[in-house]
N, C-alpha and C positions, 0 to 999 in steps of 0.2 A: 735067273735067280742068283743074288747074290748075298749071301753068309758075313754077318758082322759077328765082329766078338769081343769082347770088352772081359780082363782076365780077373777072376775075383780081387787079387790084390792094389789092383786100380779104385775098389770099392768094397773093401773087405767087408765094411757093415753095415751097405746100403738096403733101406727098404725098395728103391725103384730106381730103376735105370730107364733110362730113354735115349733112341735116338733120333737126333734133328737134325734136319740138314734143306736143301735145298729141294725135293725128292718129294718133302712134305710141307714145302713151303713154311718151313722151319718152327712148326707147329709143335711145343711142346708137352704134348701129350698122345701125338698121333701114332706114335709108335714105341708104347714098353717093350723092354726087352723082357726074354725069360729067363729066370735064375736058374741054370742047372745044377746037377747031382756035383757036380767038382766046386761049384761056387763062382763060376764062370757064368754071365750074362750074354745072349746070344738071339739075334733074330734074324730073320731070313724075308729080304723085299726083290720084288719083282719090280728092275731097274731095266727101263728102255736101254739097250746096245748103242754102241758107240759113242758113249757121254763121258764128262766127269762131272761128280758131284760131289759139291763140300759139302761137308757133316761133322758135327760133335756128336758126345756123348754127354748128359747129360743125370747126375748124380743126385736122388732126393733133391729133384728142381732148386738145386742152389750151387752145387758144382760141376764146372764142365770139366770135361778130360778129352783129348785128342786121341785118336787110334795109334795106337803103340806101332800097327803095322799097316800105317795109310802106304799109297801108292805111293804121293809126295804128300807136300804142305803147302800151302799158299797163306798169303796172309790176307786177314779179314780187314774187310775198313773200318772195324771197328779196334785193330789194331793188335789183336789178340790172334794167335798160330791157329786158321782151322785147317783143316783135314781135306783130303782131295781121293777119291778112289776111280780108277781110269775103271770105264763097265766096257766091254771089249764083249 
């Protein structure tokens, strides 16, 4: 199981966060985050062992944001910094 979190201030006045990534076949809707009690976005997916997977965040389905505290970055072919978290 592995714990994403996206910090309120990345999204201070969003109604929905999501995130997409590889994991969900980059589906965005497949997985909301939940807003917690601090204003912090957070969800918890069960990722097969010893991968990596790119992933954004993605903010009222019109802003992406990358994980403030990915493992690394890689870059997307579509030219834009996505996200990489090593599942170990």
């Amino acid at each position: 199981m592995v714990t994403f979190r996206l910090p309120s201030i990345a999204a201070p006045n969003a109604k929905c966060v999501c995130i997409v990534g590889e994991f969900n076949d980059w589906n965005m809707r497949a997985n909301p985050m939940k807003k917690q009690k601090n204003g912090d976005y957070s969800i918890t997916l069960e990722l097969a062992p010893g991968r990596q997977y790119q992933y954004r965040y993605l903010i009222d389905e019109s802003k992406w944001e990358n994980d403030w505290r990915a493992d690394k970055y890689v870059r997307s072919p579509l030219g834009n910094c996505d996200n990489s978290v090593v599942i170990t």
